[in-house]
C-alpha positions in Angstrom: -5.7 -7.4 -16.5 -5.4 -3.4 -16.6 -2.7 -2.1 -13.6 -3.0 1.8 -13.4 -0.9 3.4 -10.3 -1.5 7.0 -8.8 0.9 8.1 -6.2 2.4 6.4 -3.0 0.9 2.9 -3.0 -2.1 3.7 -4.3 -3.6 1.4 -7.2 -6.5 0.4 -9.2 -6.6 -3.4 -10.6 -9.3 -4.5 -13.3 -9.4 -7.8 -14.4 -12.9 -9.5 -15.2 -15.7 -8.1 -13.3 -13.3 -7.0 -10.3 -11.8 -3.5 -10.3 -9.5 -3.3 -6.8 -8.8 -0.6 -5.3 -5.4 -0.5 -3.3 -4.9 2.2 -0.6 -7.5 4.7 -1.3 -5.9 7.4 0.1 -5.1 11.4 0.5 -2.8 13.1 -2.0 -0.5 14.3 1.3 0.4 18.0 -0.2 3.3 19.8 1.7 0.5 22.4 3.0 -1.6 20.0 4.0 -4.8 19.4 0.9 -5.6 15.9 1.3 -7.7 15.7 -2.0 -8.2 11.8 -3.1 -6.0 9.9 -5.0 -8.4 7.8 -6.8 -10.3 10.0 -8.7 -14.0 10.7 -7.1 -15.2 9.4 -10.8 -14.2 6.0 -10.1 -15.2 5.4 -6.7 -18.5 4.0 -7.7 -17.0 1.3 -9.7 -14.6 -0.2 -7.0 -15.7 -4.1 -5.9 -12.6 -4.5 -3.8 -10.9 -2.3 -1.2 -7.4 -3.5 0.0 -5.4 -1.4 2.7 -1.8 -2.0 4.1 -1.8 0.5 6.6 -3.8 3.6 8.2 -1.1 6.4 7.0 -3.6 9.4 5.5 -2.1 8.7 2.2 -2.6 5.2 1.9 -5.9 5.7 3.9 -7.7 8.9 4.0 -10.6 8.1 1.7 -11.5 4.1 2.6 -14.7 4.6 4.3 -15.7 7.4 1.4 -15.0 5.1 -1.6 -16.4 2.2 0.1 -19.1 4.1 1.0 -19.5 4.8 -2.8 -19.1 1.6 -4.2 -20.4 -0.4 -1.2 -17.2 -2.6 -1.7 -15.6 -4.7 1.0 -13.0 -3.5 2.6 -9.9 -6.3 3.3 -7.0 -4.9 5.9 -5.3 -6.1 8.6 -6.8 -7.5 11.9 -5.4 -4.9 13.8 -7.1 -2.0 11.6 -10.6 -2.9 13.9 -11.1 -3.1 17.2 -14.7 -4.4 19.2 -16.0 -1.1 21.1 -18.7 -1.5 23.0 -20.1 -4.7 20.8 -19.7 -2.8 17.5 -16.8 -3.7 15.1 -15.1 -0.2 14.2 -12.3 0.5 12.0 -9.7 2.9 12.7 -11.0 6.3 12.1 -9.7 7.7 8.9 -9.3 11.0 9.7 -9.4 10.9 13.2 -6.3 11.9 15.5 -4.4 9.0 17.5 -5.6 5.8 17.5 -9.1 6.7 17.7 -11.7 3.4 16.4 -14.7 5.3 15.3 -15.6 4.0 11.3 -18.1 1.3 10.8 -17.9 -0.5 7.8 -21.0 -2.7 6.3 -18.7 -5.2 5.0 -15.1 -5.8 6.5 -12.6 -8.7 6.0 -9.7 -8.6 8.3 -6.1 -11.1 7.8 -3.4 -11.9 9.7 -0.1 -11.9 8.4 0.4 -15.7 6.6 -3.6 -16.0 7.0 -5.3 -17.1 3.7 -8.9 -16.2 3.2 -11.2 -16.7 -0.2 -13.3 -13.4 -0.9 -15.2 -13.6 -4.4 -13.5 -15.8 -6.6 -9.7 -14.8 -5.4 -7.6 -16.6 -2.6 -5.6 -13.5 -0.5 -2.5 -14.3 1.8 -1.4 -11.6 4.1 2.2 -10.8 3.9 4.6 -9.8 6.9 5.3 -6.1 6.4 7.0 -3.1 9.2 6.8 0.3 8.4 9.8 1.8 9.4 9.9 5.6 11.0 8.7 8.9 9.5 11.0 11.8 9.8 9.2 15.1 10.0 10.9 18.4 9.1 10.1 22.0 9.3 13.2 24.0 8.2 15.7 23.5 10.7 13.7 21.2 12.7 12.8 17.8 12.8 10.6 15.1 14.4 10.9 11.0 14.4 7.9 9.1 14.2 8.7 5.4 15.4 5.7 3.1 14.8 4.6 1.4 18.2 1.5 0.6 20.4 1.0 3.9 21.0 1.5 5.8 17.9 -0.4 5.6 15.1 1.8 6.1 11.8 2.1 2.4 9.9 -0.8 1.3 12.2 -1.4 -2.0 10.9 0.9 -2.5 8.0 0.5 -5.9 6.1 1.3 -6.9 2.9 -1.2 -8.7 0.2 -0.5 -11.8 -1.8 -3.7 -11.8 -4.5 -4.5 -14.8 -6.6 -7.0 -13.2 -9.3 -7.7 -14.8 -12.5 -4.8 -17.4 -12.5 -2.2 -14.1 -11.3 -0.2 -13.7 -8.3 -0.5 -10.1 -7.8 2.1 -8.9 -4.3 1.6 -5.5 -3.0 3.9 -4.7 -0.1 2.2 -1.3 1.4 5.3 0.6 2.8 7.9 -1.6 4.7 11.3 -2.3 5.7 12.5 -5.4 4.4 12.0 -8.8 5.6 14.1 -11.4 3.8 13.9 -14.6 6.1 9.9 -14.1 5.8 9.1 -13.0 2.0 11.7 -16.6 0.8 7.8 -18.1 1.3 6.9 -16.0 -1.8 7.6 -17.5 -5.1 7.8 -16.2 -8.4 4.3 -13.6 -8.1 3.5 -12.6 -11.7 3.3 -8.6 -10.2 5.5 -7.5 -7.1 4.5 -3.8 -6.3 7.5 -2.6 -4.3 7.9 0.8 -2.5 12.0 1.9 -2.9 12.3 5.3 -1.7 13.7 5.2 2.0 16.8 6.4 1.0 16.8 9.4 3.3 13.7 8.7 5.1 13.5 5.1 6.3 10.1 4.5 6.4 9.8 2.1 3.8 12.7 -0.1 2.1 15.4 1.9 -0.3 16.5 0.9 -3.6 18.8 -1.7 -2.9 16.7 -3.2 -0.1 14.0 -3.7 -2.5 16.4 -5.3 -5.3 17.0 -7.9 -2.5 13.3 -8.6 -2.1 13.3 -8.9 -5.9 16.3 -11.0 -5.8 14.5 -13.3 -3.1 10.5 -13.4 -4.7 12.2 -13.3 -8.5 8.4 -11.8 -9.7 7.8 -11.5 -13.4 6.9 -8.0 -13.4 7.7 -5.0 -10.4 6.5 -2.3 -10.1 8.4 0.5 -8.0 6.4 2.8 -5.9 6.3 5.3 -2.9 9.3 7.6 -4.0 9.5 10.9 -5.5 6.1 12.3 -4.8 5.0 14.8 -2.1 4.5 14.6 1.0 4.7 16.5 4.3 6.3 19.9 3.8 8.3 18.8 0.4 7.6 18.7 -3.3 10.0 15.6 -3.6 9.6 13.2 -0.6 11.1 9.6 -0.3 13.4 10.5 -3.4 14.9 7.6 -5.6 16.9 6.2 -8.5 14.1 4.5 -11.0 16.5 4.0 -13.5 19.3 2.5 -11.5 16.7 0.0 -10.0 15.3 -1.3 -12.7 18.4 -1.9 -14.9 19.7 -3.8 -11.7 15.9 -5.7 -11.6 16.1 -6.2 -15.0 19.6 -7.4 -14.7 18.4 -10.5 -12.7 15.6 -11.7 -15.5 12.8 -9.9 -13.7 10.5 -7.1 -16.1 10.5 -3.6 -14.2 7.7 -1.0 -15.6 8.1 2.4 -14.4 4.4 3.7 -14.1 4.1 7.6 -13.8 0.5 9.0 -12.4 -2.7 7.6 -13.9 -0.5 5.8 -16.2 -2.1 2.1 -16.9 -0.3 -1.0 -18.2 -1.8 -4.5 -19.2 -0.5 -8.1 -18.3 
């Protein structure tokens, strides 16, 4: 099994004849260039589509890639609505909450719900995506996810048996600890650690907590130190002080930079 991370959440999986793609999204430039993630040369060869949320950077390109590689798409029940007899996800790149995207083959889940899709067994996982803080010099804007606002719109997290591995992806969340104590020993925990100063997602030691609780085999930090918005260095964080604390409690922490693979 090949694990190659991009930025933000955003991974590609290969094992066997799968190759998953997590959170195809937009690479969120401070001026504003959502080019793709993924790169457009491996769109084709996607067979799995997974999305924790509807955040342009975790989501901008889903109905392009799937589109591409006529992969099925598995997100949250909450992601699709019924309009007017026609199942519709939430529109990519539409403003608001705005359900406009058909996709030819959808799989929603329910947080704790386990479905079987093509040989692997997928649990979803209780995730919150905390509030985005916007600024613009001086200024600044809070973004608190609700019914009527659309940033963390339908954040889950995945639990994906493939190929005799536990694979946990978390999407961007705060951290749960009375629910993720259901979650034993995954051989991969994909963990996002840099709400530090913008608490949209868990900060270091949050995250060694959920590593303390899950005690994975392997984590892999993520979300932290990229761009985003109007900075160069958004949702900054300590690698190195995370994973000698990780490592500190028996668990394997990789630190993978863009495009950068690894093999289990």
């Amino acid at each position: 099994m090949e694990i190659t991370h991009y930025l933000y959440n955003t991974f590609v999986i290969e094992s066997g004849d799968k190759k998953i793609a997590i959170d195809p999204g937009g690479l969120f430039f401070y001026f504003f260039r959502f080019t793709t993630v993924i790169p457009k040369s491996e769109w084709k060869s996607i067979t799995h589509i997974f999305v924790t949320h509807g955040d342009p950077d975790h989501y901008w390109h889903m109905d392009r890639v799937a589109k591409a590689s006529n992969a099925p798409v598995i997100c949250n029940t909450t992601m699709a609505r019924d309009i007017g007899g026609k199942t519709l996800m939430l529109g990519p790149r539409d403003k608001g909450l705005t359900f406009t995207t058909h996709i030819e083959k959808l799989h929603t889940i329910s947080v704790d719900e386990t479905i079987q899709l093509d040989g692997m067994s997928i649990t979803g996982i209780k995730a919150t995506h905390g509030p985005m803080i916007i600024k613009v010099g001086p200024f600044s804007k809070t973004l608190t996810p609700g019914p009527d606002e659309r940033v963390g719109w339908g954040a889950i997290g995945f639990n994906i048996q493939l190929d005799g591995k536990s694979i946990v992806n978390l999407g961007d969340t705060l951290l749960h600890e009375k629910e993720w104590h259901r979650i034993k020993n995954p051989d991969v925990l994909m963990i996002p650690i840099g709400g530090r100063t913008i608490p949209n997602t868990m900060d270091e030691k949050e995250a060694i907590q959920a590593v303390k609780i899950m005690q994975p085999k392997l984590v892999i930090p993520c979300h932290y130190n990229t761009v985003g918005l109007f900075s160069k260095k958004y949702n900054p964080a300590d690698d190195k002080m995370f994973k000698e604390e990780v490592e500190k409690m028996g668990s394997e922490c990789v630190i993978i930079r863009k495009a950068d693979s690894i093999e289990i």
